[in-house]
N, CA, C and O atoms as a Tripos MOL2 file, in Angstrom:
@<TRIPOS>MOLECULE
protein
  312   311    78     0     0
PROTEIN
NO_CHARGES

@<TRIPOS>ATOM
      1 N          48.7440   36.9700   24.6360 N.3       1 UNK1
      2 CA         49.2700   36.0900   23.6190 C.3       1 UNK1
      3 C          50.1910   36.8890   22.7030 C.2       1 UNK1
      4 O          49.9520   38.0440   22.3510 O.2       1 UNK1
      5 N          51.7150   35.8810   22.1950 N.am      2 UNK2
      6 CA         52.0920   37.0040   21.5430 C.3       2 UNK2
      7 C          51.7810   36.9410   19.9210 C.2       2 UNK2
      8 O          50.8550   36.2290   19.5340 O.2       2 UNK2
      9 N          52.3150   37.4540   19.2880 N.am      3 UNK3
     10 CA         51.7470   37.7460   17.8190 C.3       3 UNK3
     11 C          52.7910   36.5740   17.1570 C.2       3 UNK3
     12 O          53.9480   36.2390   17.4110 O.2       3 UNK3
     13 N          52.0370   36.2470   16.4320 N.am      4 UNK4
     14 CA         52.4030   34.8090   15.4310 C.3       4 UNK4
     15 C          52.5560   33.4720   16.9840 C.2       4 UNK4
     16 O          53.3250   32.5100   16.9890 O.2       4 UNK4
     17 N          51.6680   33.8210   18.0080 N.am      5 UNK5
     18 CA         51.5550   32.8700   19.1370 C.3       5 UNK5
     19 C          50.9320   30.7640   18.3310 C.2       5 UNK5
     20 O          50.3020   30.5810   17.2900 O.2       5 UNK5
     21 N          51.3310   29.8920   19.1040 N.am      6 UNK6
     22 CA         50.4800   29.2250   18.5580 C.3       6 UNK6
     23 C          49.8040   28.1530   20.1010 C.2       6 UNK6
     24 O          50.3130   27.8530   21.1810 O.2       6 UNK6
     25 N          48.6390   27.8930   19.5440 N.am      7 UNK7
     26 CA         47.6950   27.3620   20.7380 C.3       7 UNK7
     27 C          47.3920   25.7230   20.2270 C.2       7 UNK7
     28 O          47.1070   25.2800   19.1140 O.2       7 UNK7
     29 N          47.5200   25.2740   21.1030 N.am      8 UNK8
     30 CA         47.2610   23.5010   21.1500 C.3       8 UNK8
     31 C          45.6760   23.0580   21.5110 C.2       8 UNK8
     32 O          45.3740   22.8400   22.6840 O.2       8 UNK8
     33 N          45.1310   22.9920   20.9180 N.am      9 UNK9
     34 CA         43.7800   22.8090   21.8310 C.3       9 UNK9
     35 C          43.2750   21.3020   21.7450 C.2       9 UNK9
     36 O          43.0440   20.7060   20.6930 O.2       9 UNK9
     37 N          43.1480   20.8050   22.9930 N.am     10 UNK10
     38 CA         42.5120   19.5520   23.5260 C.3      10 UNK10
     39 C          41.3910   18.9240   24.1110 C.2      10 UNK10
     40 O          41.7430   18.3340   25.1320 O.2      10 UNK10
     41 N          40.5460   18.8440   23.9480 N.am     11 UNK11
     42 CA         39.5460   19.1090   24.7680 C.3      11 UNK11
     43 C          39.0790   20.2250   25.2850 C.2      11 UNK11
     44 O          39.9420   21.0090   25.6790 O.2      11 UNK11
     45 N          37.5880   20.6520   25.4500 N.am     12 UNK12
     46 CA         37.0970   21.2620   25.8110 C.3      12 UNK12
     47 C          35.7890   20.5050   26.6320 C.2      12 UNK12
     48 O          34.7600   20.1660   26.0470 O.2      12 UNK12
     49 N          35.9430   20.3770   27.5810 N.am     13 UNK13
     50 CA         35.1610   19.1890   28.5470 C.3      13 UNK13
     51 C          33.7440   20.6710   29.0220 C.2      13 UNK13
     52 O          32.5220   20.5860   29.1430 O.2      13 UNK13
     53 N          34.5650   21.6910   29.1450 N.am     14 UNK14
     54 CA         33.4590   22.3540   29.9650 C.3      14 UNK14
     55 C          32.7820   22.6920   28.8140 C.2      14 UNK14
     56 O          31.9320   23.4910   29.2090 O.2      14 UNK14
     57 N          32.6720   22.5770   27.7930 N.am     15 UNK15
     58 CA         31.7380   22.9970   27.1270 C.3      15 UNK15
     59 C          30.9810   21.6330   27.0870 C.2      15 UNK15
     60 O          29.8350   22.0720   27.0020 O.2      15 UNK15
     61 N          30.8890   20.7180   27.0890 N.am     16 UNK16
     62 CA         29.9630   19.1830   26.4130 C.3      16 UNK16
     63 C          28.7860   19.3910   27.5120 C.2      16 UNK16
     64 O          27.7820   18.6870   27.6200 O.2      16 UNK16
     65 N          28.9880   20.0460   27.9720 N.am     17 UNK17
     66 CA         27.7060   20.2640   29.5960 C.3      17 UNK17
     67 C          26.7180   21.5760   29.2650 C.2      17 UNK17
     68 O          25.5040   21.5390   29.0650 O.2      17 UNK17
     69 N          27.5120   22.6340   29.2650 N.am     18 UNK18
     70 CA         27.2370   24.2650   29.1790 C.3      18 UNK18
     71 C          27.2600   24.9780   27.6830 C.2      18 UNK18
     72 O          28.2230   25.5020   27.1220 O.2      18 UNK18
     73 N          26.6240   24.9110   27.4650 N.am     19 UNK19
     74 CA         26.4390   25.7320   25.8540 C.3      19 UNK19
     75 C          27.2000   27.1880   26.4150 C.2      19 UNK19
     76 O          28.1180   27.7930   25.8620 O.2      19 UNK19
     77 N          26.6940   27.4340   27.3400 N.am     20 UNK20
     78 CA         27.0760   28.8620   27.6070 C.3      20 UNK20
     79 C          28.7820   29.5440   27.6450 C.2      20 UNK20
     80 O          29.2230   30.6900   27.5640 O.2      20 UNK20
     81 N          29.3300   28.3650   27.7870 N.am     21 UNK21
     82 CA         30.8060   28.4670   28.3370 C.3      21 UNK21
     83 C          31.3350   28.4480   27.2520 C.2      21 UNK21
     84 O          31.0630   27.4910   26.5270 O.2      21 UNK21
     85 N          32.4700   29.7070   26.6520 N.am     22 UNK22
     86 CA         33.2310   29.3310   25.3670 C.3      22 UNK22
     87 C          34.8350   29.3550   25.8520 C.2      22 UNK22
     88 O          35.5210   30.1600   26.4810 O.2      22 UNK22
     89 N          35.0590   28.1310   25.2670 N.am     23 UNK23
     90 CA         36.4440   27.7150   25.3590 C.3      23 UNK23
     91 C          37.4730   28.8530   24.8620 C.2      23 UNK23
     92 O          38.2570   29.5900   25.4610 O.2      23 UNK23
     93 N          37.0180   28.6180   23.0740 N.am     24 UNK24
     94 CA         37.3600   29.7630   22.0120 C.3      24 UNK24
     95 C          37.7530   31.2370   22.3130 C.2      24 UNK24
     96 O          37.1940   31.4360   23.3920 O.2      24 UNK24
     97 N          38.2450   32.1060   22.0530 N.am     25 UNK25
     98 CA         39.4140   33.1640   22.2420 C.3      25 UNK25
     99 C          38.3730   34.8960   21.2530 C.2      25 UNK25
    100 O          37.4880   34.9640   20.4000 O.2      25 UNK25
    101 N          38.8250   35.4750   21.6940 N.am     26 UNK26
    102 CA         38.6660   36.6490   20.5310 C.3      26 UNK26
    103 C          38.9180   36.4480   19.3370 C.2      26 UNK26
    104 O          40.0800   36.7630   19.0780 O.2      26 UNK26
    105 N          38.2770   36.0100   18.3640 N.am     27 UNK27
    106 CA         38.8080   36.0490   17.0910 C.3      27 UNK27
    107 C          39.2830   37.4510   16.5540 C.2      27 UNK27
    108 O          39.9910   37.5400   15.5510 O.2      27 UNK27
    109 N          38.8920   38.4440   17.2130 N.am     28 UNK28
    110 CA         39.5910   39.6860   16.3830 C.3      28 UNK28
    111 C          40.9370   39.6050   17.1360 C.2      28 UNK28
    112 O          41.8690   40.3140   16.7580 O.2      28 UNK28
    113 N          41.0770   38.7700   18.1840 N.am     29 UNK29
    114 CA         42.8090   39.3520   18.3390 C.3      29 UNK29
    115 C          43.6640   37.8010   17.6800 C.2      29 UNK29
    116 O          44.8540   37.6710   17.3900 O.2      29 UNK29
    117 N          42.6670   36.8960   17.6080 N.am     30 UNK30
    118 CA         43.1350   35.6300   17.0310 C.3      30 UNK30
    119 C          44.0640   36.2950   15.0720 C.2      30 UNK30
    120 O          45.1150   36.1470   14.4480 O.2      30 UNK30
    121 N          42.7440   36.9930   14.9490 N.am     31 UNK31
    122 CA         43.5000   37.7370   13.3000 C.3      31 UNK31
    123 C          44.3090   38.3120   13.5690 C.2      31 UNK31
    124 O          45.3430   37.7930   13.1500 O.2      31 UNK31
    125 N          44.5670   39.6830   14.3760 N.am     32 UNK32
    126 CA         45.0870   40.8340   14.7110 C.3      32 UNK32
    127 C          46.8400   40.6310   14.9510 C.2      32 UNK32
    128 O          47.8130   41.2970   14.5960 O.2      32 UNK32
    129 N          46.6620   39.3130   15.7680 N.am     33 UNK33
    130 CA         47.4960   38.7690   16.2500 C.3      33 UNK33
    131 C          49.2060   37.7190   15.5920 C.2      33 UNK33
    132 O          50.3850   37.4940   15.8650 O.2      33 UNK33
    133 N          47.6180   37.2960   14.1680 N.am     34 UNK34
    134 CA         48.6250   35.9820   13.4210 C.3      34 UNK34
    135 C          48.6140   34.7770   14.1970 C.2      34 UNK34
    136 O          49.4920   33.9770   13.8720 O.2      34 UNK34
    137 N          47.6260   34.3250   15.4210 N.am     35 UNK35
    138 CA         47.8900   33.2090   16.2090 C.3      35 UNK35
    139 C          47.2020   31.7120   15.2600 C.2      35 UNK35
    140 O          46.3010   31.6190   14.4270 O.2      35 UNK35
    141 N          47.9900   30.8650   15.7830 N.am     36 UNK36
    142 CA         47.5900   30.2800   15.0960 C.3      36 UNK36
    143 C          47.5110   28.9280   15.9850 C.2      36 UNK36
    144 O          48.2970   28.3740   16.7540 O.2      36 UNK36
    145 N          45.9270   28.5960   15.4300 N.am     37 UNK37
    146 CA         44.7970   27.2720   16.6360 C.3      37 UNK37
    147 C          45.3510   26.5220   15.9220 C.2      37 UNK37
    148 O          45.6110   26.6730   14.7280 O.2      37 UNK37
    149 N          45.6360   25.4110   16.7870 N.am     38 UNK38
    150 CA         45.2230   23.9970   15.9190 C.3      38 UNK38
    151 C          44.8750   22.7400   17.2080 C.2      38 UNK38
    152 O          45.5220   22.4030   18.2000 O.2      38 UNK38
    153 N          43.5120   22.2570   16.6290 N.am     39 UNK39
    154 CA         42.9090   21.4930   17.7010 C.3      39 UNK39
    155 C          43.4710   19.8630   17.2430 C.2      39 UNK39
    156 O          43.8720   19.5070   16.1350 O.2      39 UNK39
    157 N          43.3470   19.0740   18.4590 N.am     40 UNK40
    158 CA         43.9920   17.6570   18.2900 C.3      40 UNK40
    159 C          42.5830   16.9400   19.0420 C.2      40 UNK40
    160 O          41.4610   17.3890   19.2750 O.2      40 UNK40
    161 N          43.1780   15.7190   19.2710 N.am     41 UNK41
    162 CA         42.6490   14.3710   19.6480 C.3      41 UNK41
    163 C          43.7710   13.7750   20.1650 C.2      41 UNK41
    164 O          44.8160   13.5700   19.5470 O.2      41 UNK41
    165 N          43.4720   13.4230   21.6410 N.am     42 UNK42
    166 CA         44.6140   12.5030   22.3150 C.3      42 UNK42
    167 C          44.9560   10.9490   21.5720 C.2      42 UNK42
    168 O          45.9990   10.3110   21.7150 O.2      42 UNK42
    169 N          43.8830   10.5990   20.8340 N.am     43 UNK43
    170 CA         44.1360    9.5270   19.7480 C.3      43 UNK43
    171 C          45.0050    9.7340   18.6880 C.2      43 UNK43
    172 O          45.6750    8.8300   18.1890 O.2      43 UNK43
    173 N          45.0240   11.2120   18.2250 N.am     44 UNK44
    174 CA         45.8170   11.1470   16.8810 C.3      44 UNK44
    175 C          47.1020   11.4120   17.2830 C.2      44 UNK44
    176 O          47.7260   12.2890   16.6860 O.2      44 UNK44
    177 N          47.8410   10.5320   18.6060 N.am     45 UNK45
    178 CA         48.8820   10.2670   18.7770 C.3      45 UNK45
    179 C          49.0730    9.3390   19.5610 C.2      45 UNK45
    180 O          50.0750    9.4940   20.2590 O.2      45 UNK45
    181 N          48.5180    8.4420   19.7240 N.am     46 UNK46
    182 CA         48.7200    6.6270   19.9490 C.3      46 UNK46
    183 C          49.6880    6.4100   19.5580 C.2      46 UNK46
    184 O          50.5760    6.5070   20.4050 O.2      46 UNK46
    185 N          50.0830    6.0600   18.3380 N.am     47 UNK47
    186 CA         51.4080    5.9800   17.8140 C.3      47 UNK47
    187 C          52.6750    6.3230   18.2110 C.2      47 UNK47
    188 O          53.7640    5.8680   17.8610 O.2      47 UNK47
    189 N          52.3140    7.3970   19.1770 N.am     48 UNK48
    190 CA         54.0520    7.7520   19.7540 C.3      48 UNK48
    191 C          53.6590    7.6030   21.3480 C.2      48 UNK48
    192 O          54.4450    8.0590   22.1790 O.2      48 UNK48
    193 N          52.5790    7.0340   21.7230 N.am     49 UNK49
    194 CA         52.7940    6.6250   22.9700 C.3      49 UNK49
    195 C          53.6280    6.3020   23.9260 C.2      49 UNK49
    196 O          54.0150    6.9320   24.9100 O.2      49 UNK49
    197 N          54.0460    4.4350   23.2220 N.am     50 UNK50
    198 CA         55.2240    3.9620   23.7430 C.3      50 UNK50
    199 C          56.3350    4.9340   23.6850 C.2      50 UNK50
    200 O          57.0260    5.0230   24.7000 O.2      50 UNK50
    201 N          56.6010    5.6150   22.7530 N.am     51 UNK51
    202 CA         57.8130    6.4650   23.0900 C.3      51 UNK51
    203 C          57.8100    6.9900   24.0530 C.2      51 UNK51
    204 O          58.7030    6.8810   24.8930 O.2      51 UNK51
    205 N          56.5940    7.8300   24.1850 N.am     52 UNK52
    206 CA         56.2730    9.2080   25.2890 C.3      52 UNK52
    207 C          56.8320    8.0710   26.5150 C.2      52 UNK52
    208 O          57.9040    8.3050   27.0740 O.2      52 UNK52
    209 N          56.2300    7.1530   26.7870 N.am     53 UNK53
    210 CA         55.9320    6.6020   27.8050 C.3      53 UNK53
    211 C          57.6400    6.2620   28.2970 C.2      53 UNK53
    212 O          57.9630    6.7580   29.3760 O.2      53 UNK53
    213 N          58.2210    5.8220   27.8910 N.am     54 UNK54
    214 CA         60.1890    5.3530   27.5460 C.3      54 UNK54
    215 C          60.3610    6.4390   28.0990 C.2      54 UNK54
    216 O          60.3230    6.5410   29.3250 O.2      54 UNK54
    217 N          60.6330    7.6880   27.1120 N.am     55 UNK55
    218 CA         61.3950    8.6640   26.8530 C.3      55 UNK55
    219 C          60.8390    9.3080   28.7240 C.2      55 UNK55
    220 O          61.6160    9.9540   29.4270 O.2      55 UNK55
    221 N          59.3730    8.9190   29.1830 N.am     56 UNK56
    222 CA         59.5290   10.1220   29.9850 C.3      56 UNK56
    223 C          60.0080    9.4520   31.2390 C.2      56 UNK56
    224 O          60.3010   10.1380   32.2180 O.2      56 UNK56
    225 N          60.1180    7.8970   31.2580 N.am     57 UNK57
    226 CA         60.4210    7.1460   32.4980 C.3      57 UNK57
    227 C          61.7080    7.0850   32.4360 C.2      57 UNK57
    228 O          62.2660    6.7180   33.4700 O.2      57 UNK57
    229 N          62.6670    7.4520   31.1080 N.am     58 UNK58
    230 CA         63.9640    7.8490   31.3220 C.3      58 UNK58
    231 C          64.0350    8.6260   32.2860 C.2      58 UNK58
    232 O          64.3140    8.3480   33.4520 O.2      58 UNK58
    233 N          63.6340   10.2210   31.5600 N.am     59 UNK59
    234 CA         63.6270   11.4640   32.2770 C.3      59 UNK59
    235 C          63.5130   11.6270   33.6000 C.2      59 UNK59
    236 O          64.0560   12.4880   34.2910 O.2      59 UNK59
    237 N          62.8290   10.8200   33.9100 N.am     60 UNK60
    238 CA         61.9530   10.3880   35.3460 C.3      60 UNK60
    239 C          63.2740   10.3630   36.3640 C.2      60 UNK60
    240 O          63.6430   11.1180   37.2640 O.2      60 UNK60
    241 N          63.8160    9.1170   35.7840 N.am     61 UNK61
    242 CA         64.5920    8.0920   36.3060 C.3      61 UNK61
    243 C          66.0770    8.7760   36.6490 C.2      61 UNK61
    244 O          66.6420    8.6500   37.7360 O.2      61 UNK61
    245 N          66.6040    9.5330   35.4960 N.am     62 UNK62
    246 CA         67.8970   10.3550   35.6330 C.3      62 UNK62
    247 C          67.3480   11.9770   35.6350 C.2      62 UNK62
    248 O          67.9800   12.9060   35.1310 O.2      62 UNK62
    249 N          66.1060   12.0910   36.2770 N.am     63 UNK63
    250 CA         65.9370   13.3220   37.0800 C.3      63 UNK63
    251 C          65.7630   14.8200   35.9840 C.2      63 UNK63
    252 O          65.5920   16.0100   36.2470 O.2      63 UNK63
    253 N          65.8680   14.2520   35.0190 N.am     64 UNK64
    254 CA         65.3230   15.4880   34.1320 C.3      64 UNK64
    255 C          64.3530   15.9390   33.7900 C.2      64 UNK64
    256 O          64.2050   16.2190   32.6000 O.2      64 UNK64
    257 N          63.5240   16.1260   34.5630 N.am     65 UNK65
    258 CA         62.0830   15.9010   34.8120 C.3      65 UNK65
    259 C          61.6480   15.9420   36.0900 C.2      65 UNK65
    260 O          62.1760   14.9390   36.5680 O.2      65 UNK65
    261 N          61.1240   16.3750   36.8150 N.am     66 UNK66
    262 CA         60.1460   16.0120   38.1980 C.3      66 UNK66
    263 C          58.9230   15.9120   38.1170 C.2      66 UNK66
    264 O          58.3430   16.3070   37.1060 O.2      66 UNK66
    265 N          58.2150   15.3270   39.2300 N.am     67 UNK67
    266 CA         56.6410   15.1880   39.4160 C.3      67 UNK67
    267 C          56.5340   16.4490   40.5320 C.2      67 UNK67
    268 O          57.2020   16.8820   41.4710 O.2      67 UNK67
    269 N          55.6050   16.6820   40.0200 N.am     68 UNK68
    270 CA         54.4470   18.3930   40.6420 C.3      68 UNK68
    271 C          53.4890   17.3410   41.6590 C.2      68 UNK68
    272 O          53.0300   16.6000   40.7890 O.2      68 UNK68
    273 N          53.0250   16.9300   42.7230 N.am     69 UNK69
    274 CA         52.2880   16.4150   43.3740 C.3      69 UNK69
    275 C          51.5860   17.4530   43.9390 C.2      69 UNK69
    276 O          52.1790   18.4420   44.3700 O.2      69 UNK69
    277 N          50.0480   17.3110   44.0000 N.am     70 UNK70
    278 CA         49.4740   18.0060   44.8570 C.3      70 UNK70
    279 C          48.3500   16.8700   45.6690 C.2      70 UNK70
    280 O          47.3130   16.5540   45.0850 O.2      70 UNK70
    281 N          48.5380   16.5470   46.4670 N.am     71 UNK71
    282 CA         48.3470   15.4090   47.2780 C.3      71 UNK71
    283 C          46.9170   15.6500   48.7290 C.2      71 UNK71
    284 O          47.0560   15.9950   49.9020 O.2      71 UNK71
    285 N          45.4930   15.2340   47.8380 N.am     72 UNK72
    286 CA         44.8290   15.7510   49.4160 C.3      72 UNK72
    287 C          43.5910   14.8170   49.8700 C.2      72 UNK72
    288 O          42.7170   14.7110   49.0100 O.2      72 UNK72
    289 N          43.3940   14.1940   50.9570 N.am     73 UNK73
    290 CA         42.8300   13.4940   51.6210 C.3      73 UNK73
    291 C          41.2740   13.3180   51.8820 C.2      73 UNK73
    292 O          40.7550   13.4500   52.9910 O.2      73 UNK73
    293 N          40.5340   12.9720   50.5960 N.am     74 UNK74
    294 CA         39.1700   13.4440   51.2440 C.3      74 UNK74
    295 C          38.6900   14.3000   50.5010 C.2      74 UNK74
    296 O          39.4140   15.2050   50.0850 O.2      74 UNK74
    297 N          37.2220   14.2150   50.1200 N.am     75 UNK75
    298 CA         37.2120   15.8090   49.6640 C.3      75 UNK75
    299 C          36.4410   16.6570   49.6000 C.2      75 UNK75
    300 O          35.8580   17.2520   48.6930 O.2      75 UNK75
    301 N          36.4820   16.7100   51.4580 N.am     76 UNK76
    302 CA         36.4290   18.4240   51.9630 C.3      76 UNK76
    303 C          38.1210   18.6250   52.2320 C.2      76 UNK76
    304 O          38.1770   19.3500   53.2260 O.2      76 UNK76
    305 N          39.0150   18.4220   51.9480 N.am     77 UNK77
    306 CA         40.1480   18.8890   51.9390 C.3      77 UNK77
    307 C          41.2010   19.6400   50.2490 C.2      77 UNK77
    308 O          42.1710   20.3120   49.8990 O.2      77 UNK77
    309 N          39.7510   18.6530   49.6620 N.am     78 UNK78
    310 CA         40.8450   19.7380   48.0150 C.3      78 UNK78
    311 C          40.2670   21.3610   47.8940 C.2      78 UNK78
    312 O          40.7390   22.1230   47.0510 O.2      78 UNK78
@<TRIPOS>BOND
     1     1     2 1
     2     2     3 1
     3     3     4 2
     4     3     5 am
     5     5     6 1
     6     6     7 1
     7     7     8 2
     8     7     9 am
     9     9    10 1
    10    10    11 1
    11    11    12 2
    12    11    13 am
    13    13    14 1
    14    14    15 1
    15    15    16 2
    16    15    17 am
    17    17    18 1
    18    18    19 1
    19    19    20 2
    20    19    21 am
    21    21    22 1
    22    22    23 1
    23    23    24 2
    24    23    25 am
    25    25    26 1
    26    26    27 1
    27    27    28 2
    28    27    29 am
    29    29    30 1
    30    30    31 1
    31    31    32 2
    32    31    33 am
    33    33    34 1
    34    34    35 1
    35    35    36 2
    36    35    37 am
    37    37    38 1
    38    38    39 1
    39    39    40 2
    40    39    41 am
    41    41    42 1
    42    42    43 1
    43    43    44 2
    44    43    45 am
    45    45    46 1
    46    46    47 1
    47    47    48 2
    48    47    49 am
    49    49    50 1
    50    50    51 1
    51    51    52 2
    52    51    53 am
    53    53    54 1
    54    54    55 1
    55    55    56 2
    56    55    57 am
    57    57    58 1
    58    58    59 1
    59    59    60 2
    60    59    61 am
    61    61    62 1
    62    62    63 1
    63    63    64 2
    64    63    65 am
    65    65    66 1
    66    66    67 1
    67    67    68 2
    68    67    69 am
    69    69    70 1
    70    70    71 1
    71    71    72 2
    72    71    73 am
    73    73    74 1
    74    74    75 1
    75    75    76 2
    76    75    77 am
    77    77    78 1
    78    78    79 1
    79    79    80 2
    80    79    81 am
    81    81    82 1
    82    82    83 1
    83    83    84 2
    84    83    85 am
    85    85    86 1
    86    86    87 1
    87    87    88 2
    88    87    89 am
    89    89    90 1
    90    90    91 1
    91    91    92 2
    92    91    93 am
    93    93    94 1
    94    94    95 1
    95    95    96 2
    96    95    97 am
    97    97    98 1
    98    98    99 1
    99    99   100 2
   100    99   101 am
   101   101   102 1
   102   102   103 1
   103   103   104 2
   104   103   105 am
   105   105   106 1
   106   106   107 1
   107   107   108 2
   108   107   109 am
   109   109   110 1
   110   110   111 1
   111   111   112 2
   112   111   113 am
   113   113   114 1
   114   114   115 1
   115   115   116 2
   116   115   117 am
   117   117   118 1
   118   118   119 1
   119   119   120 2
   120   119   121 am
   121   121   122 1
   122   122   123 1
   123   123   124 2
   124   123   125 am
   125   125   126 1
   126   126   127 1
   127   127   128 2
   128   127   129 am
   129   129   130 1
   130   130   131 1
   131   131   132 2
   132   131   133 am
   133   133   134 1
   134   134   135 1
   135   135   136 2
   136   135   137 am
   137   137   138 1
   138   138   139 1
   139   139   140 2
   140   139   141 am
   141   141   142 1
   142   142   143 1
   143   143   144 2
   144   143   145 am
   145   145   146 1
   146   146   147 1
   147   147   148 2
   148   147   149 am
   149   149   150 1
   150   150   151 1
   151   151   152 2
   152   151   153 am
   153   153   154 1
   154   154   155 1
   155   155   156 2
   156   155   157 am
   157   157   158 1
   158   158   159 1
   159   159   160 2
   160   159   161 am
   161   161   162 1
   162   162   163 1
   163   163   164 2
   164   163   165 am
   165   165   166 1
   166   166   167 1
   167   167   168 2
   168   167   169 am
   169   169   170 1
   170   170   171 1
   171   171   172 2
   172   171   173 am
   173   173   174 1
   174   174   175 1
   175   175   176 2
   176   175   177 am
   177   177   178 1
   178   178   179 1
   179   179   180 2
   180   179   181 am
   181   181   182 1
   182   182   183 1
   183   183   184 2
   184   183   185 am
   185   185   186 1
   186   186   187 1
   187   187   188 2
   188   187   189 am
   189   189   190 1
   190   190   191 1
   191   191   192 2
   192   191   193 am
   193   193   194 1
   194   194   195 1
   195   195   196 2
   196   195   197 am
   197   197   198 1
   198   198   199 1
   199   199   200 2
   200   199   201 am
   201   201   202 1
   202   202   203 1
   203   203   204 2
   204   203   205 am
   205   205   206 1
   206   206   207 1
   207   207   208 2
   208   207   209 am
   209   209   210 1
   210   210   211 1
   211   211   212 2
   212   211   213 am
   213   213   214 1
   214   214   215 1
   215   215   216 2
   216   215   217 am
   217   217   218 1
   218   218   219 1
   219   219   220 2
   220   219   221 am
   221   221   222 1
   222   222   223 1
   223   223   224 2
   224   223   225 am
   225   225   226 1
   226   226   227 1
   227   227   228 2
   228   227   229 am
   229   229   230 1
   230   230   231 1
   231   231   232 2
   232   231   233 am
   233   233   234 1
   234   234   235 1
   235   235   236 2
   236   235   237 am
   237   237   238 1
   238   238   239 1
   239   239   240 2
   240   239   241 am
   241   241   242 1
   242   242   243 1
   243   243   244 2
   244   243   245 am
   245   245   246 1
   246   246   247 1
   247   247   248 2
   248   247   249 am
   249   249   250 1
   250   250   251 1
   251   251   252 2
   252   251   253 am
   253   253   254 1
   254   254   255 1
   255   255   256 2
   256   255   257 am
   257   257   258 1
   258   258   259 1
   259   259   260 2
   260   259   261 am
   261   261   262 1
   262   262   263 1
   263   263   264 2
   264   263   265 am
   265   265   266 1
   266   266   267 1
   267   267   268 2
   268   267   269 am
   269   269   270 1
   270   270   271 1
   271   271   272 2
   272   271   273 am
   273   273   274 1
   274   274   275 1
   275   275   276 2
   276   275   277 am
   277   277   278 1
   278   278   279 1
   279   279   280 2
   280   279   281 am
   281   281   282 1
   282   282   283 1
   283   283   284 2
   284   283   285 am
   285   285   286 1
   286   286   287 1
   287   287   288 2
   288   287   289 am
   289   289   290 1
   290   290   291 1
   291   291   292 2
   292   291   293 am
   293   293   294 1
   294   294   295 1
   295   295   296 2
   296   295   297 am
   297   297   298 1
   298   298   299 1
   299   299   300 2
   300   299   301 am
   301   301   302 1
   302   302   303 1
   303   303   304 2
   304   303   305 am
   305   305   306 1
   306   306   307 1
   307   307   308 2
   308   307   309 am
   309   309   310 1
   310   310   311 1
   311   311   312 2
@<TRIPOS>SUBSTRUCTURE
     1 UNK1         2 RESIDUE 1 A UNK
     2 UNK2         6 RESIDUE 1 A UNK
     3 UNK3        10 RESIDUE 1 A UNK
     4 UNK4        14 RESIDUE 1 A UNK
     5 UNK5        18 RESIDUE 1 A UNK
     6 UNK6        22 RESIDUE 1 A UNK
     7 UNK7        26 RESIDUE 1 A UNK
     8 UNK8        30 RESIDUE 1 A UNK
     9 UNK9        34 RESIDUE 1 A UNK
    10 UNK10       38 RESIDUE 1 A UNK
    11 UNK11       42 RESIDUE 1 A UNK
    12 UNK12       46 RESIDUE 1 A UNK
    13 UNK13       50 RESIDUE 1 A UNK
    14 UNK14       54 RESIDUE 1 A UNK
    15 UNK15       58 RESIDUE 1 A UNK
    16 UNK16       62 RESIDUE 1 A UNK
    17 UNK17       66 RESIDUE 1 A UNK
    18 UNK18       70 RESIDUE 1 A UNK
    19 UNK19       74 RESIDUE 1 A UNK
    20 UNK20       78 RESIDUE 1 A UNK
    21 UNK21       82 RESIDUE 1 A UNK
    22 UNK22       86 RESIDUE 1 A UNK
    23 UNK23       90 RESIDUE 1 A UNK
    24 UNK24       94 RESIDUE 1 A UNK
    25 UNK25       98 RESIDUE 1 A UNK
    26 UNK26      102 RESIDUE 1 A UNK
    27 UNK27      106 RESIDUE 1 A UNK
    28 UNK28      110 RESIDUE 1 A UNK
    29 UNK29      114 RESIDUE 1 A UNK
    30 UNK30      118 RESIDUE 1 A UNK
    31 UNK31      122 RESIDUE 1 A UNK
    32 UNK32      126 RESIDUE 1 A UNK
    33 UNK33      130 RESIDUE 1 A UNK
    34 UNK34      134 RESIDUE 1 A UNK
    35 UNK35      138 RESIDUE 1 A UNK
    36 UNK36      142 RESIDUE 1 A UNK
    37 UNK37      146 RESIDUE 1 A UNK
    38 UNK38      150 RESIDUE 1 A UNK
    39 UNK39      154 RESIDUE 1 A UNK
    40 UNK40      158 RESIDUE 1 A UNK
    41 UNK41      162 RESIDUE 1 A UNK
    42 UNK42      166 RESIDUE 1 A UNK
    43 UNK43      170 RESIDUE 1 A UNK
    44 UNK44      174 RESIDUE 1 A UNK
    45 UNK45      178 RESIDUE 1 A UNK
    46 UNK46      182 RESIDUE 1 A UNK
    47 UNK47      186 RESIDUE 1 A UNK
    48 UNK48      190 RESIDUE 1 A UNK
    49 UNK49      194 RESIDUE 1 A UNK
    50 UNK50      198 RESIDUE 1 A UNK
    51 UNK51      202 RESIDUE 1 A UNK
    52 UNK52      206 RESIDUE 1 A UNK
    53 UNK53      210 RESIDUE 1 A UNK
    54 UNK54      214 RESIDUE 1 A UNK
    55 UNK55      218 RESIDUE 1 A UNK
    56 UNK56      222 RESIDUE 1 A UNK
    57 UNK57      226 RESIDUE 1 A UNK
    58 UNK58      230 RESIDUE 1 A UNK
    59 UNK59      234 RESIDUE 1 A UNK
    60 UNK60      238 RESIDUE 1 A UNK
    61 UNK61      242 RESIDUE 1 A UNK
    62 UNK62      246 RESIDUE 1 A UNK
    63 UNK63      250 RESIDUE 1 A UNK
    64 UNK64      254 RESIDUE 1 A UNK
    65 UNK65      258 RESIDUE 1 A UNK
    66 UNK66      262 RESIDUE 1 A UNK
    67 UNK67      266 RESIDUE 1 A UNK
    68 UNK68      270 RESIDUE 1 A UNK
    69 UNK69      274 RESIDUE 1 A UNK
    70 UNK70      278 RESIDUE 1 A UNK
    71 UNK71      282 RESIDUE 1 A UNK
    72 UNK72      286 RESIDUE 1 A UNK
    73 UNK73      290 RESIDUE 1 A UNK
    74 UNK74      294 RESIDUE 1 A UNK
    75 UNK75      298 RESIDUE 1 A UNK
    76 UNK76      302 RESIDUE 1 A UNK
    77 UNK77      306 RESIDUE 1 A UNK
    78 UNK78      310 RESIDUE 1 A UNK
């Protein structure tokens, strides 16, 4: 990470199961560093949905943007 880095954090699913599992980072390099967390909620942006949703089926559409597919059948095949 670089110094004055900043981190998005969204969920942490593997932890709601496993106490044991930490999402969370070194805090001595979190200080050391200047990085700076800030956790969200996919709710506390509803509000710009419809945009997202426009803006990315533009993108889509006149190719500024692609889809990453990873595509697999079954699953003993992923």
């Amino acid at each position: 990470m670089n110094t004055f880095g900043r981190v998005a954090a969204c969920g942490v699913i593997s932890e709601y199961a496993d106490a044991g599992k930490r999402a969370a980072p070194s805090m001595l390099n979190v200080v050391y560093k200047r990085i700076n967390i800030r956790g969200f909620l996919a709710v506390d942006l509803m509000s710009a949905y419809a945009d997202f949703i426009s803006t990315t089926a533009d993108y889509l559409r006149d190719g500024k943007i692609h889809v990453l597919e990873d595509i697999s059948r079954g699953v003993e095949n992923v």
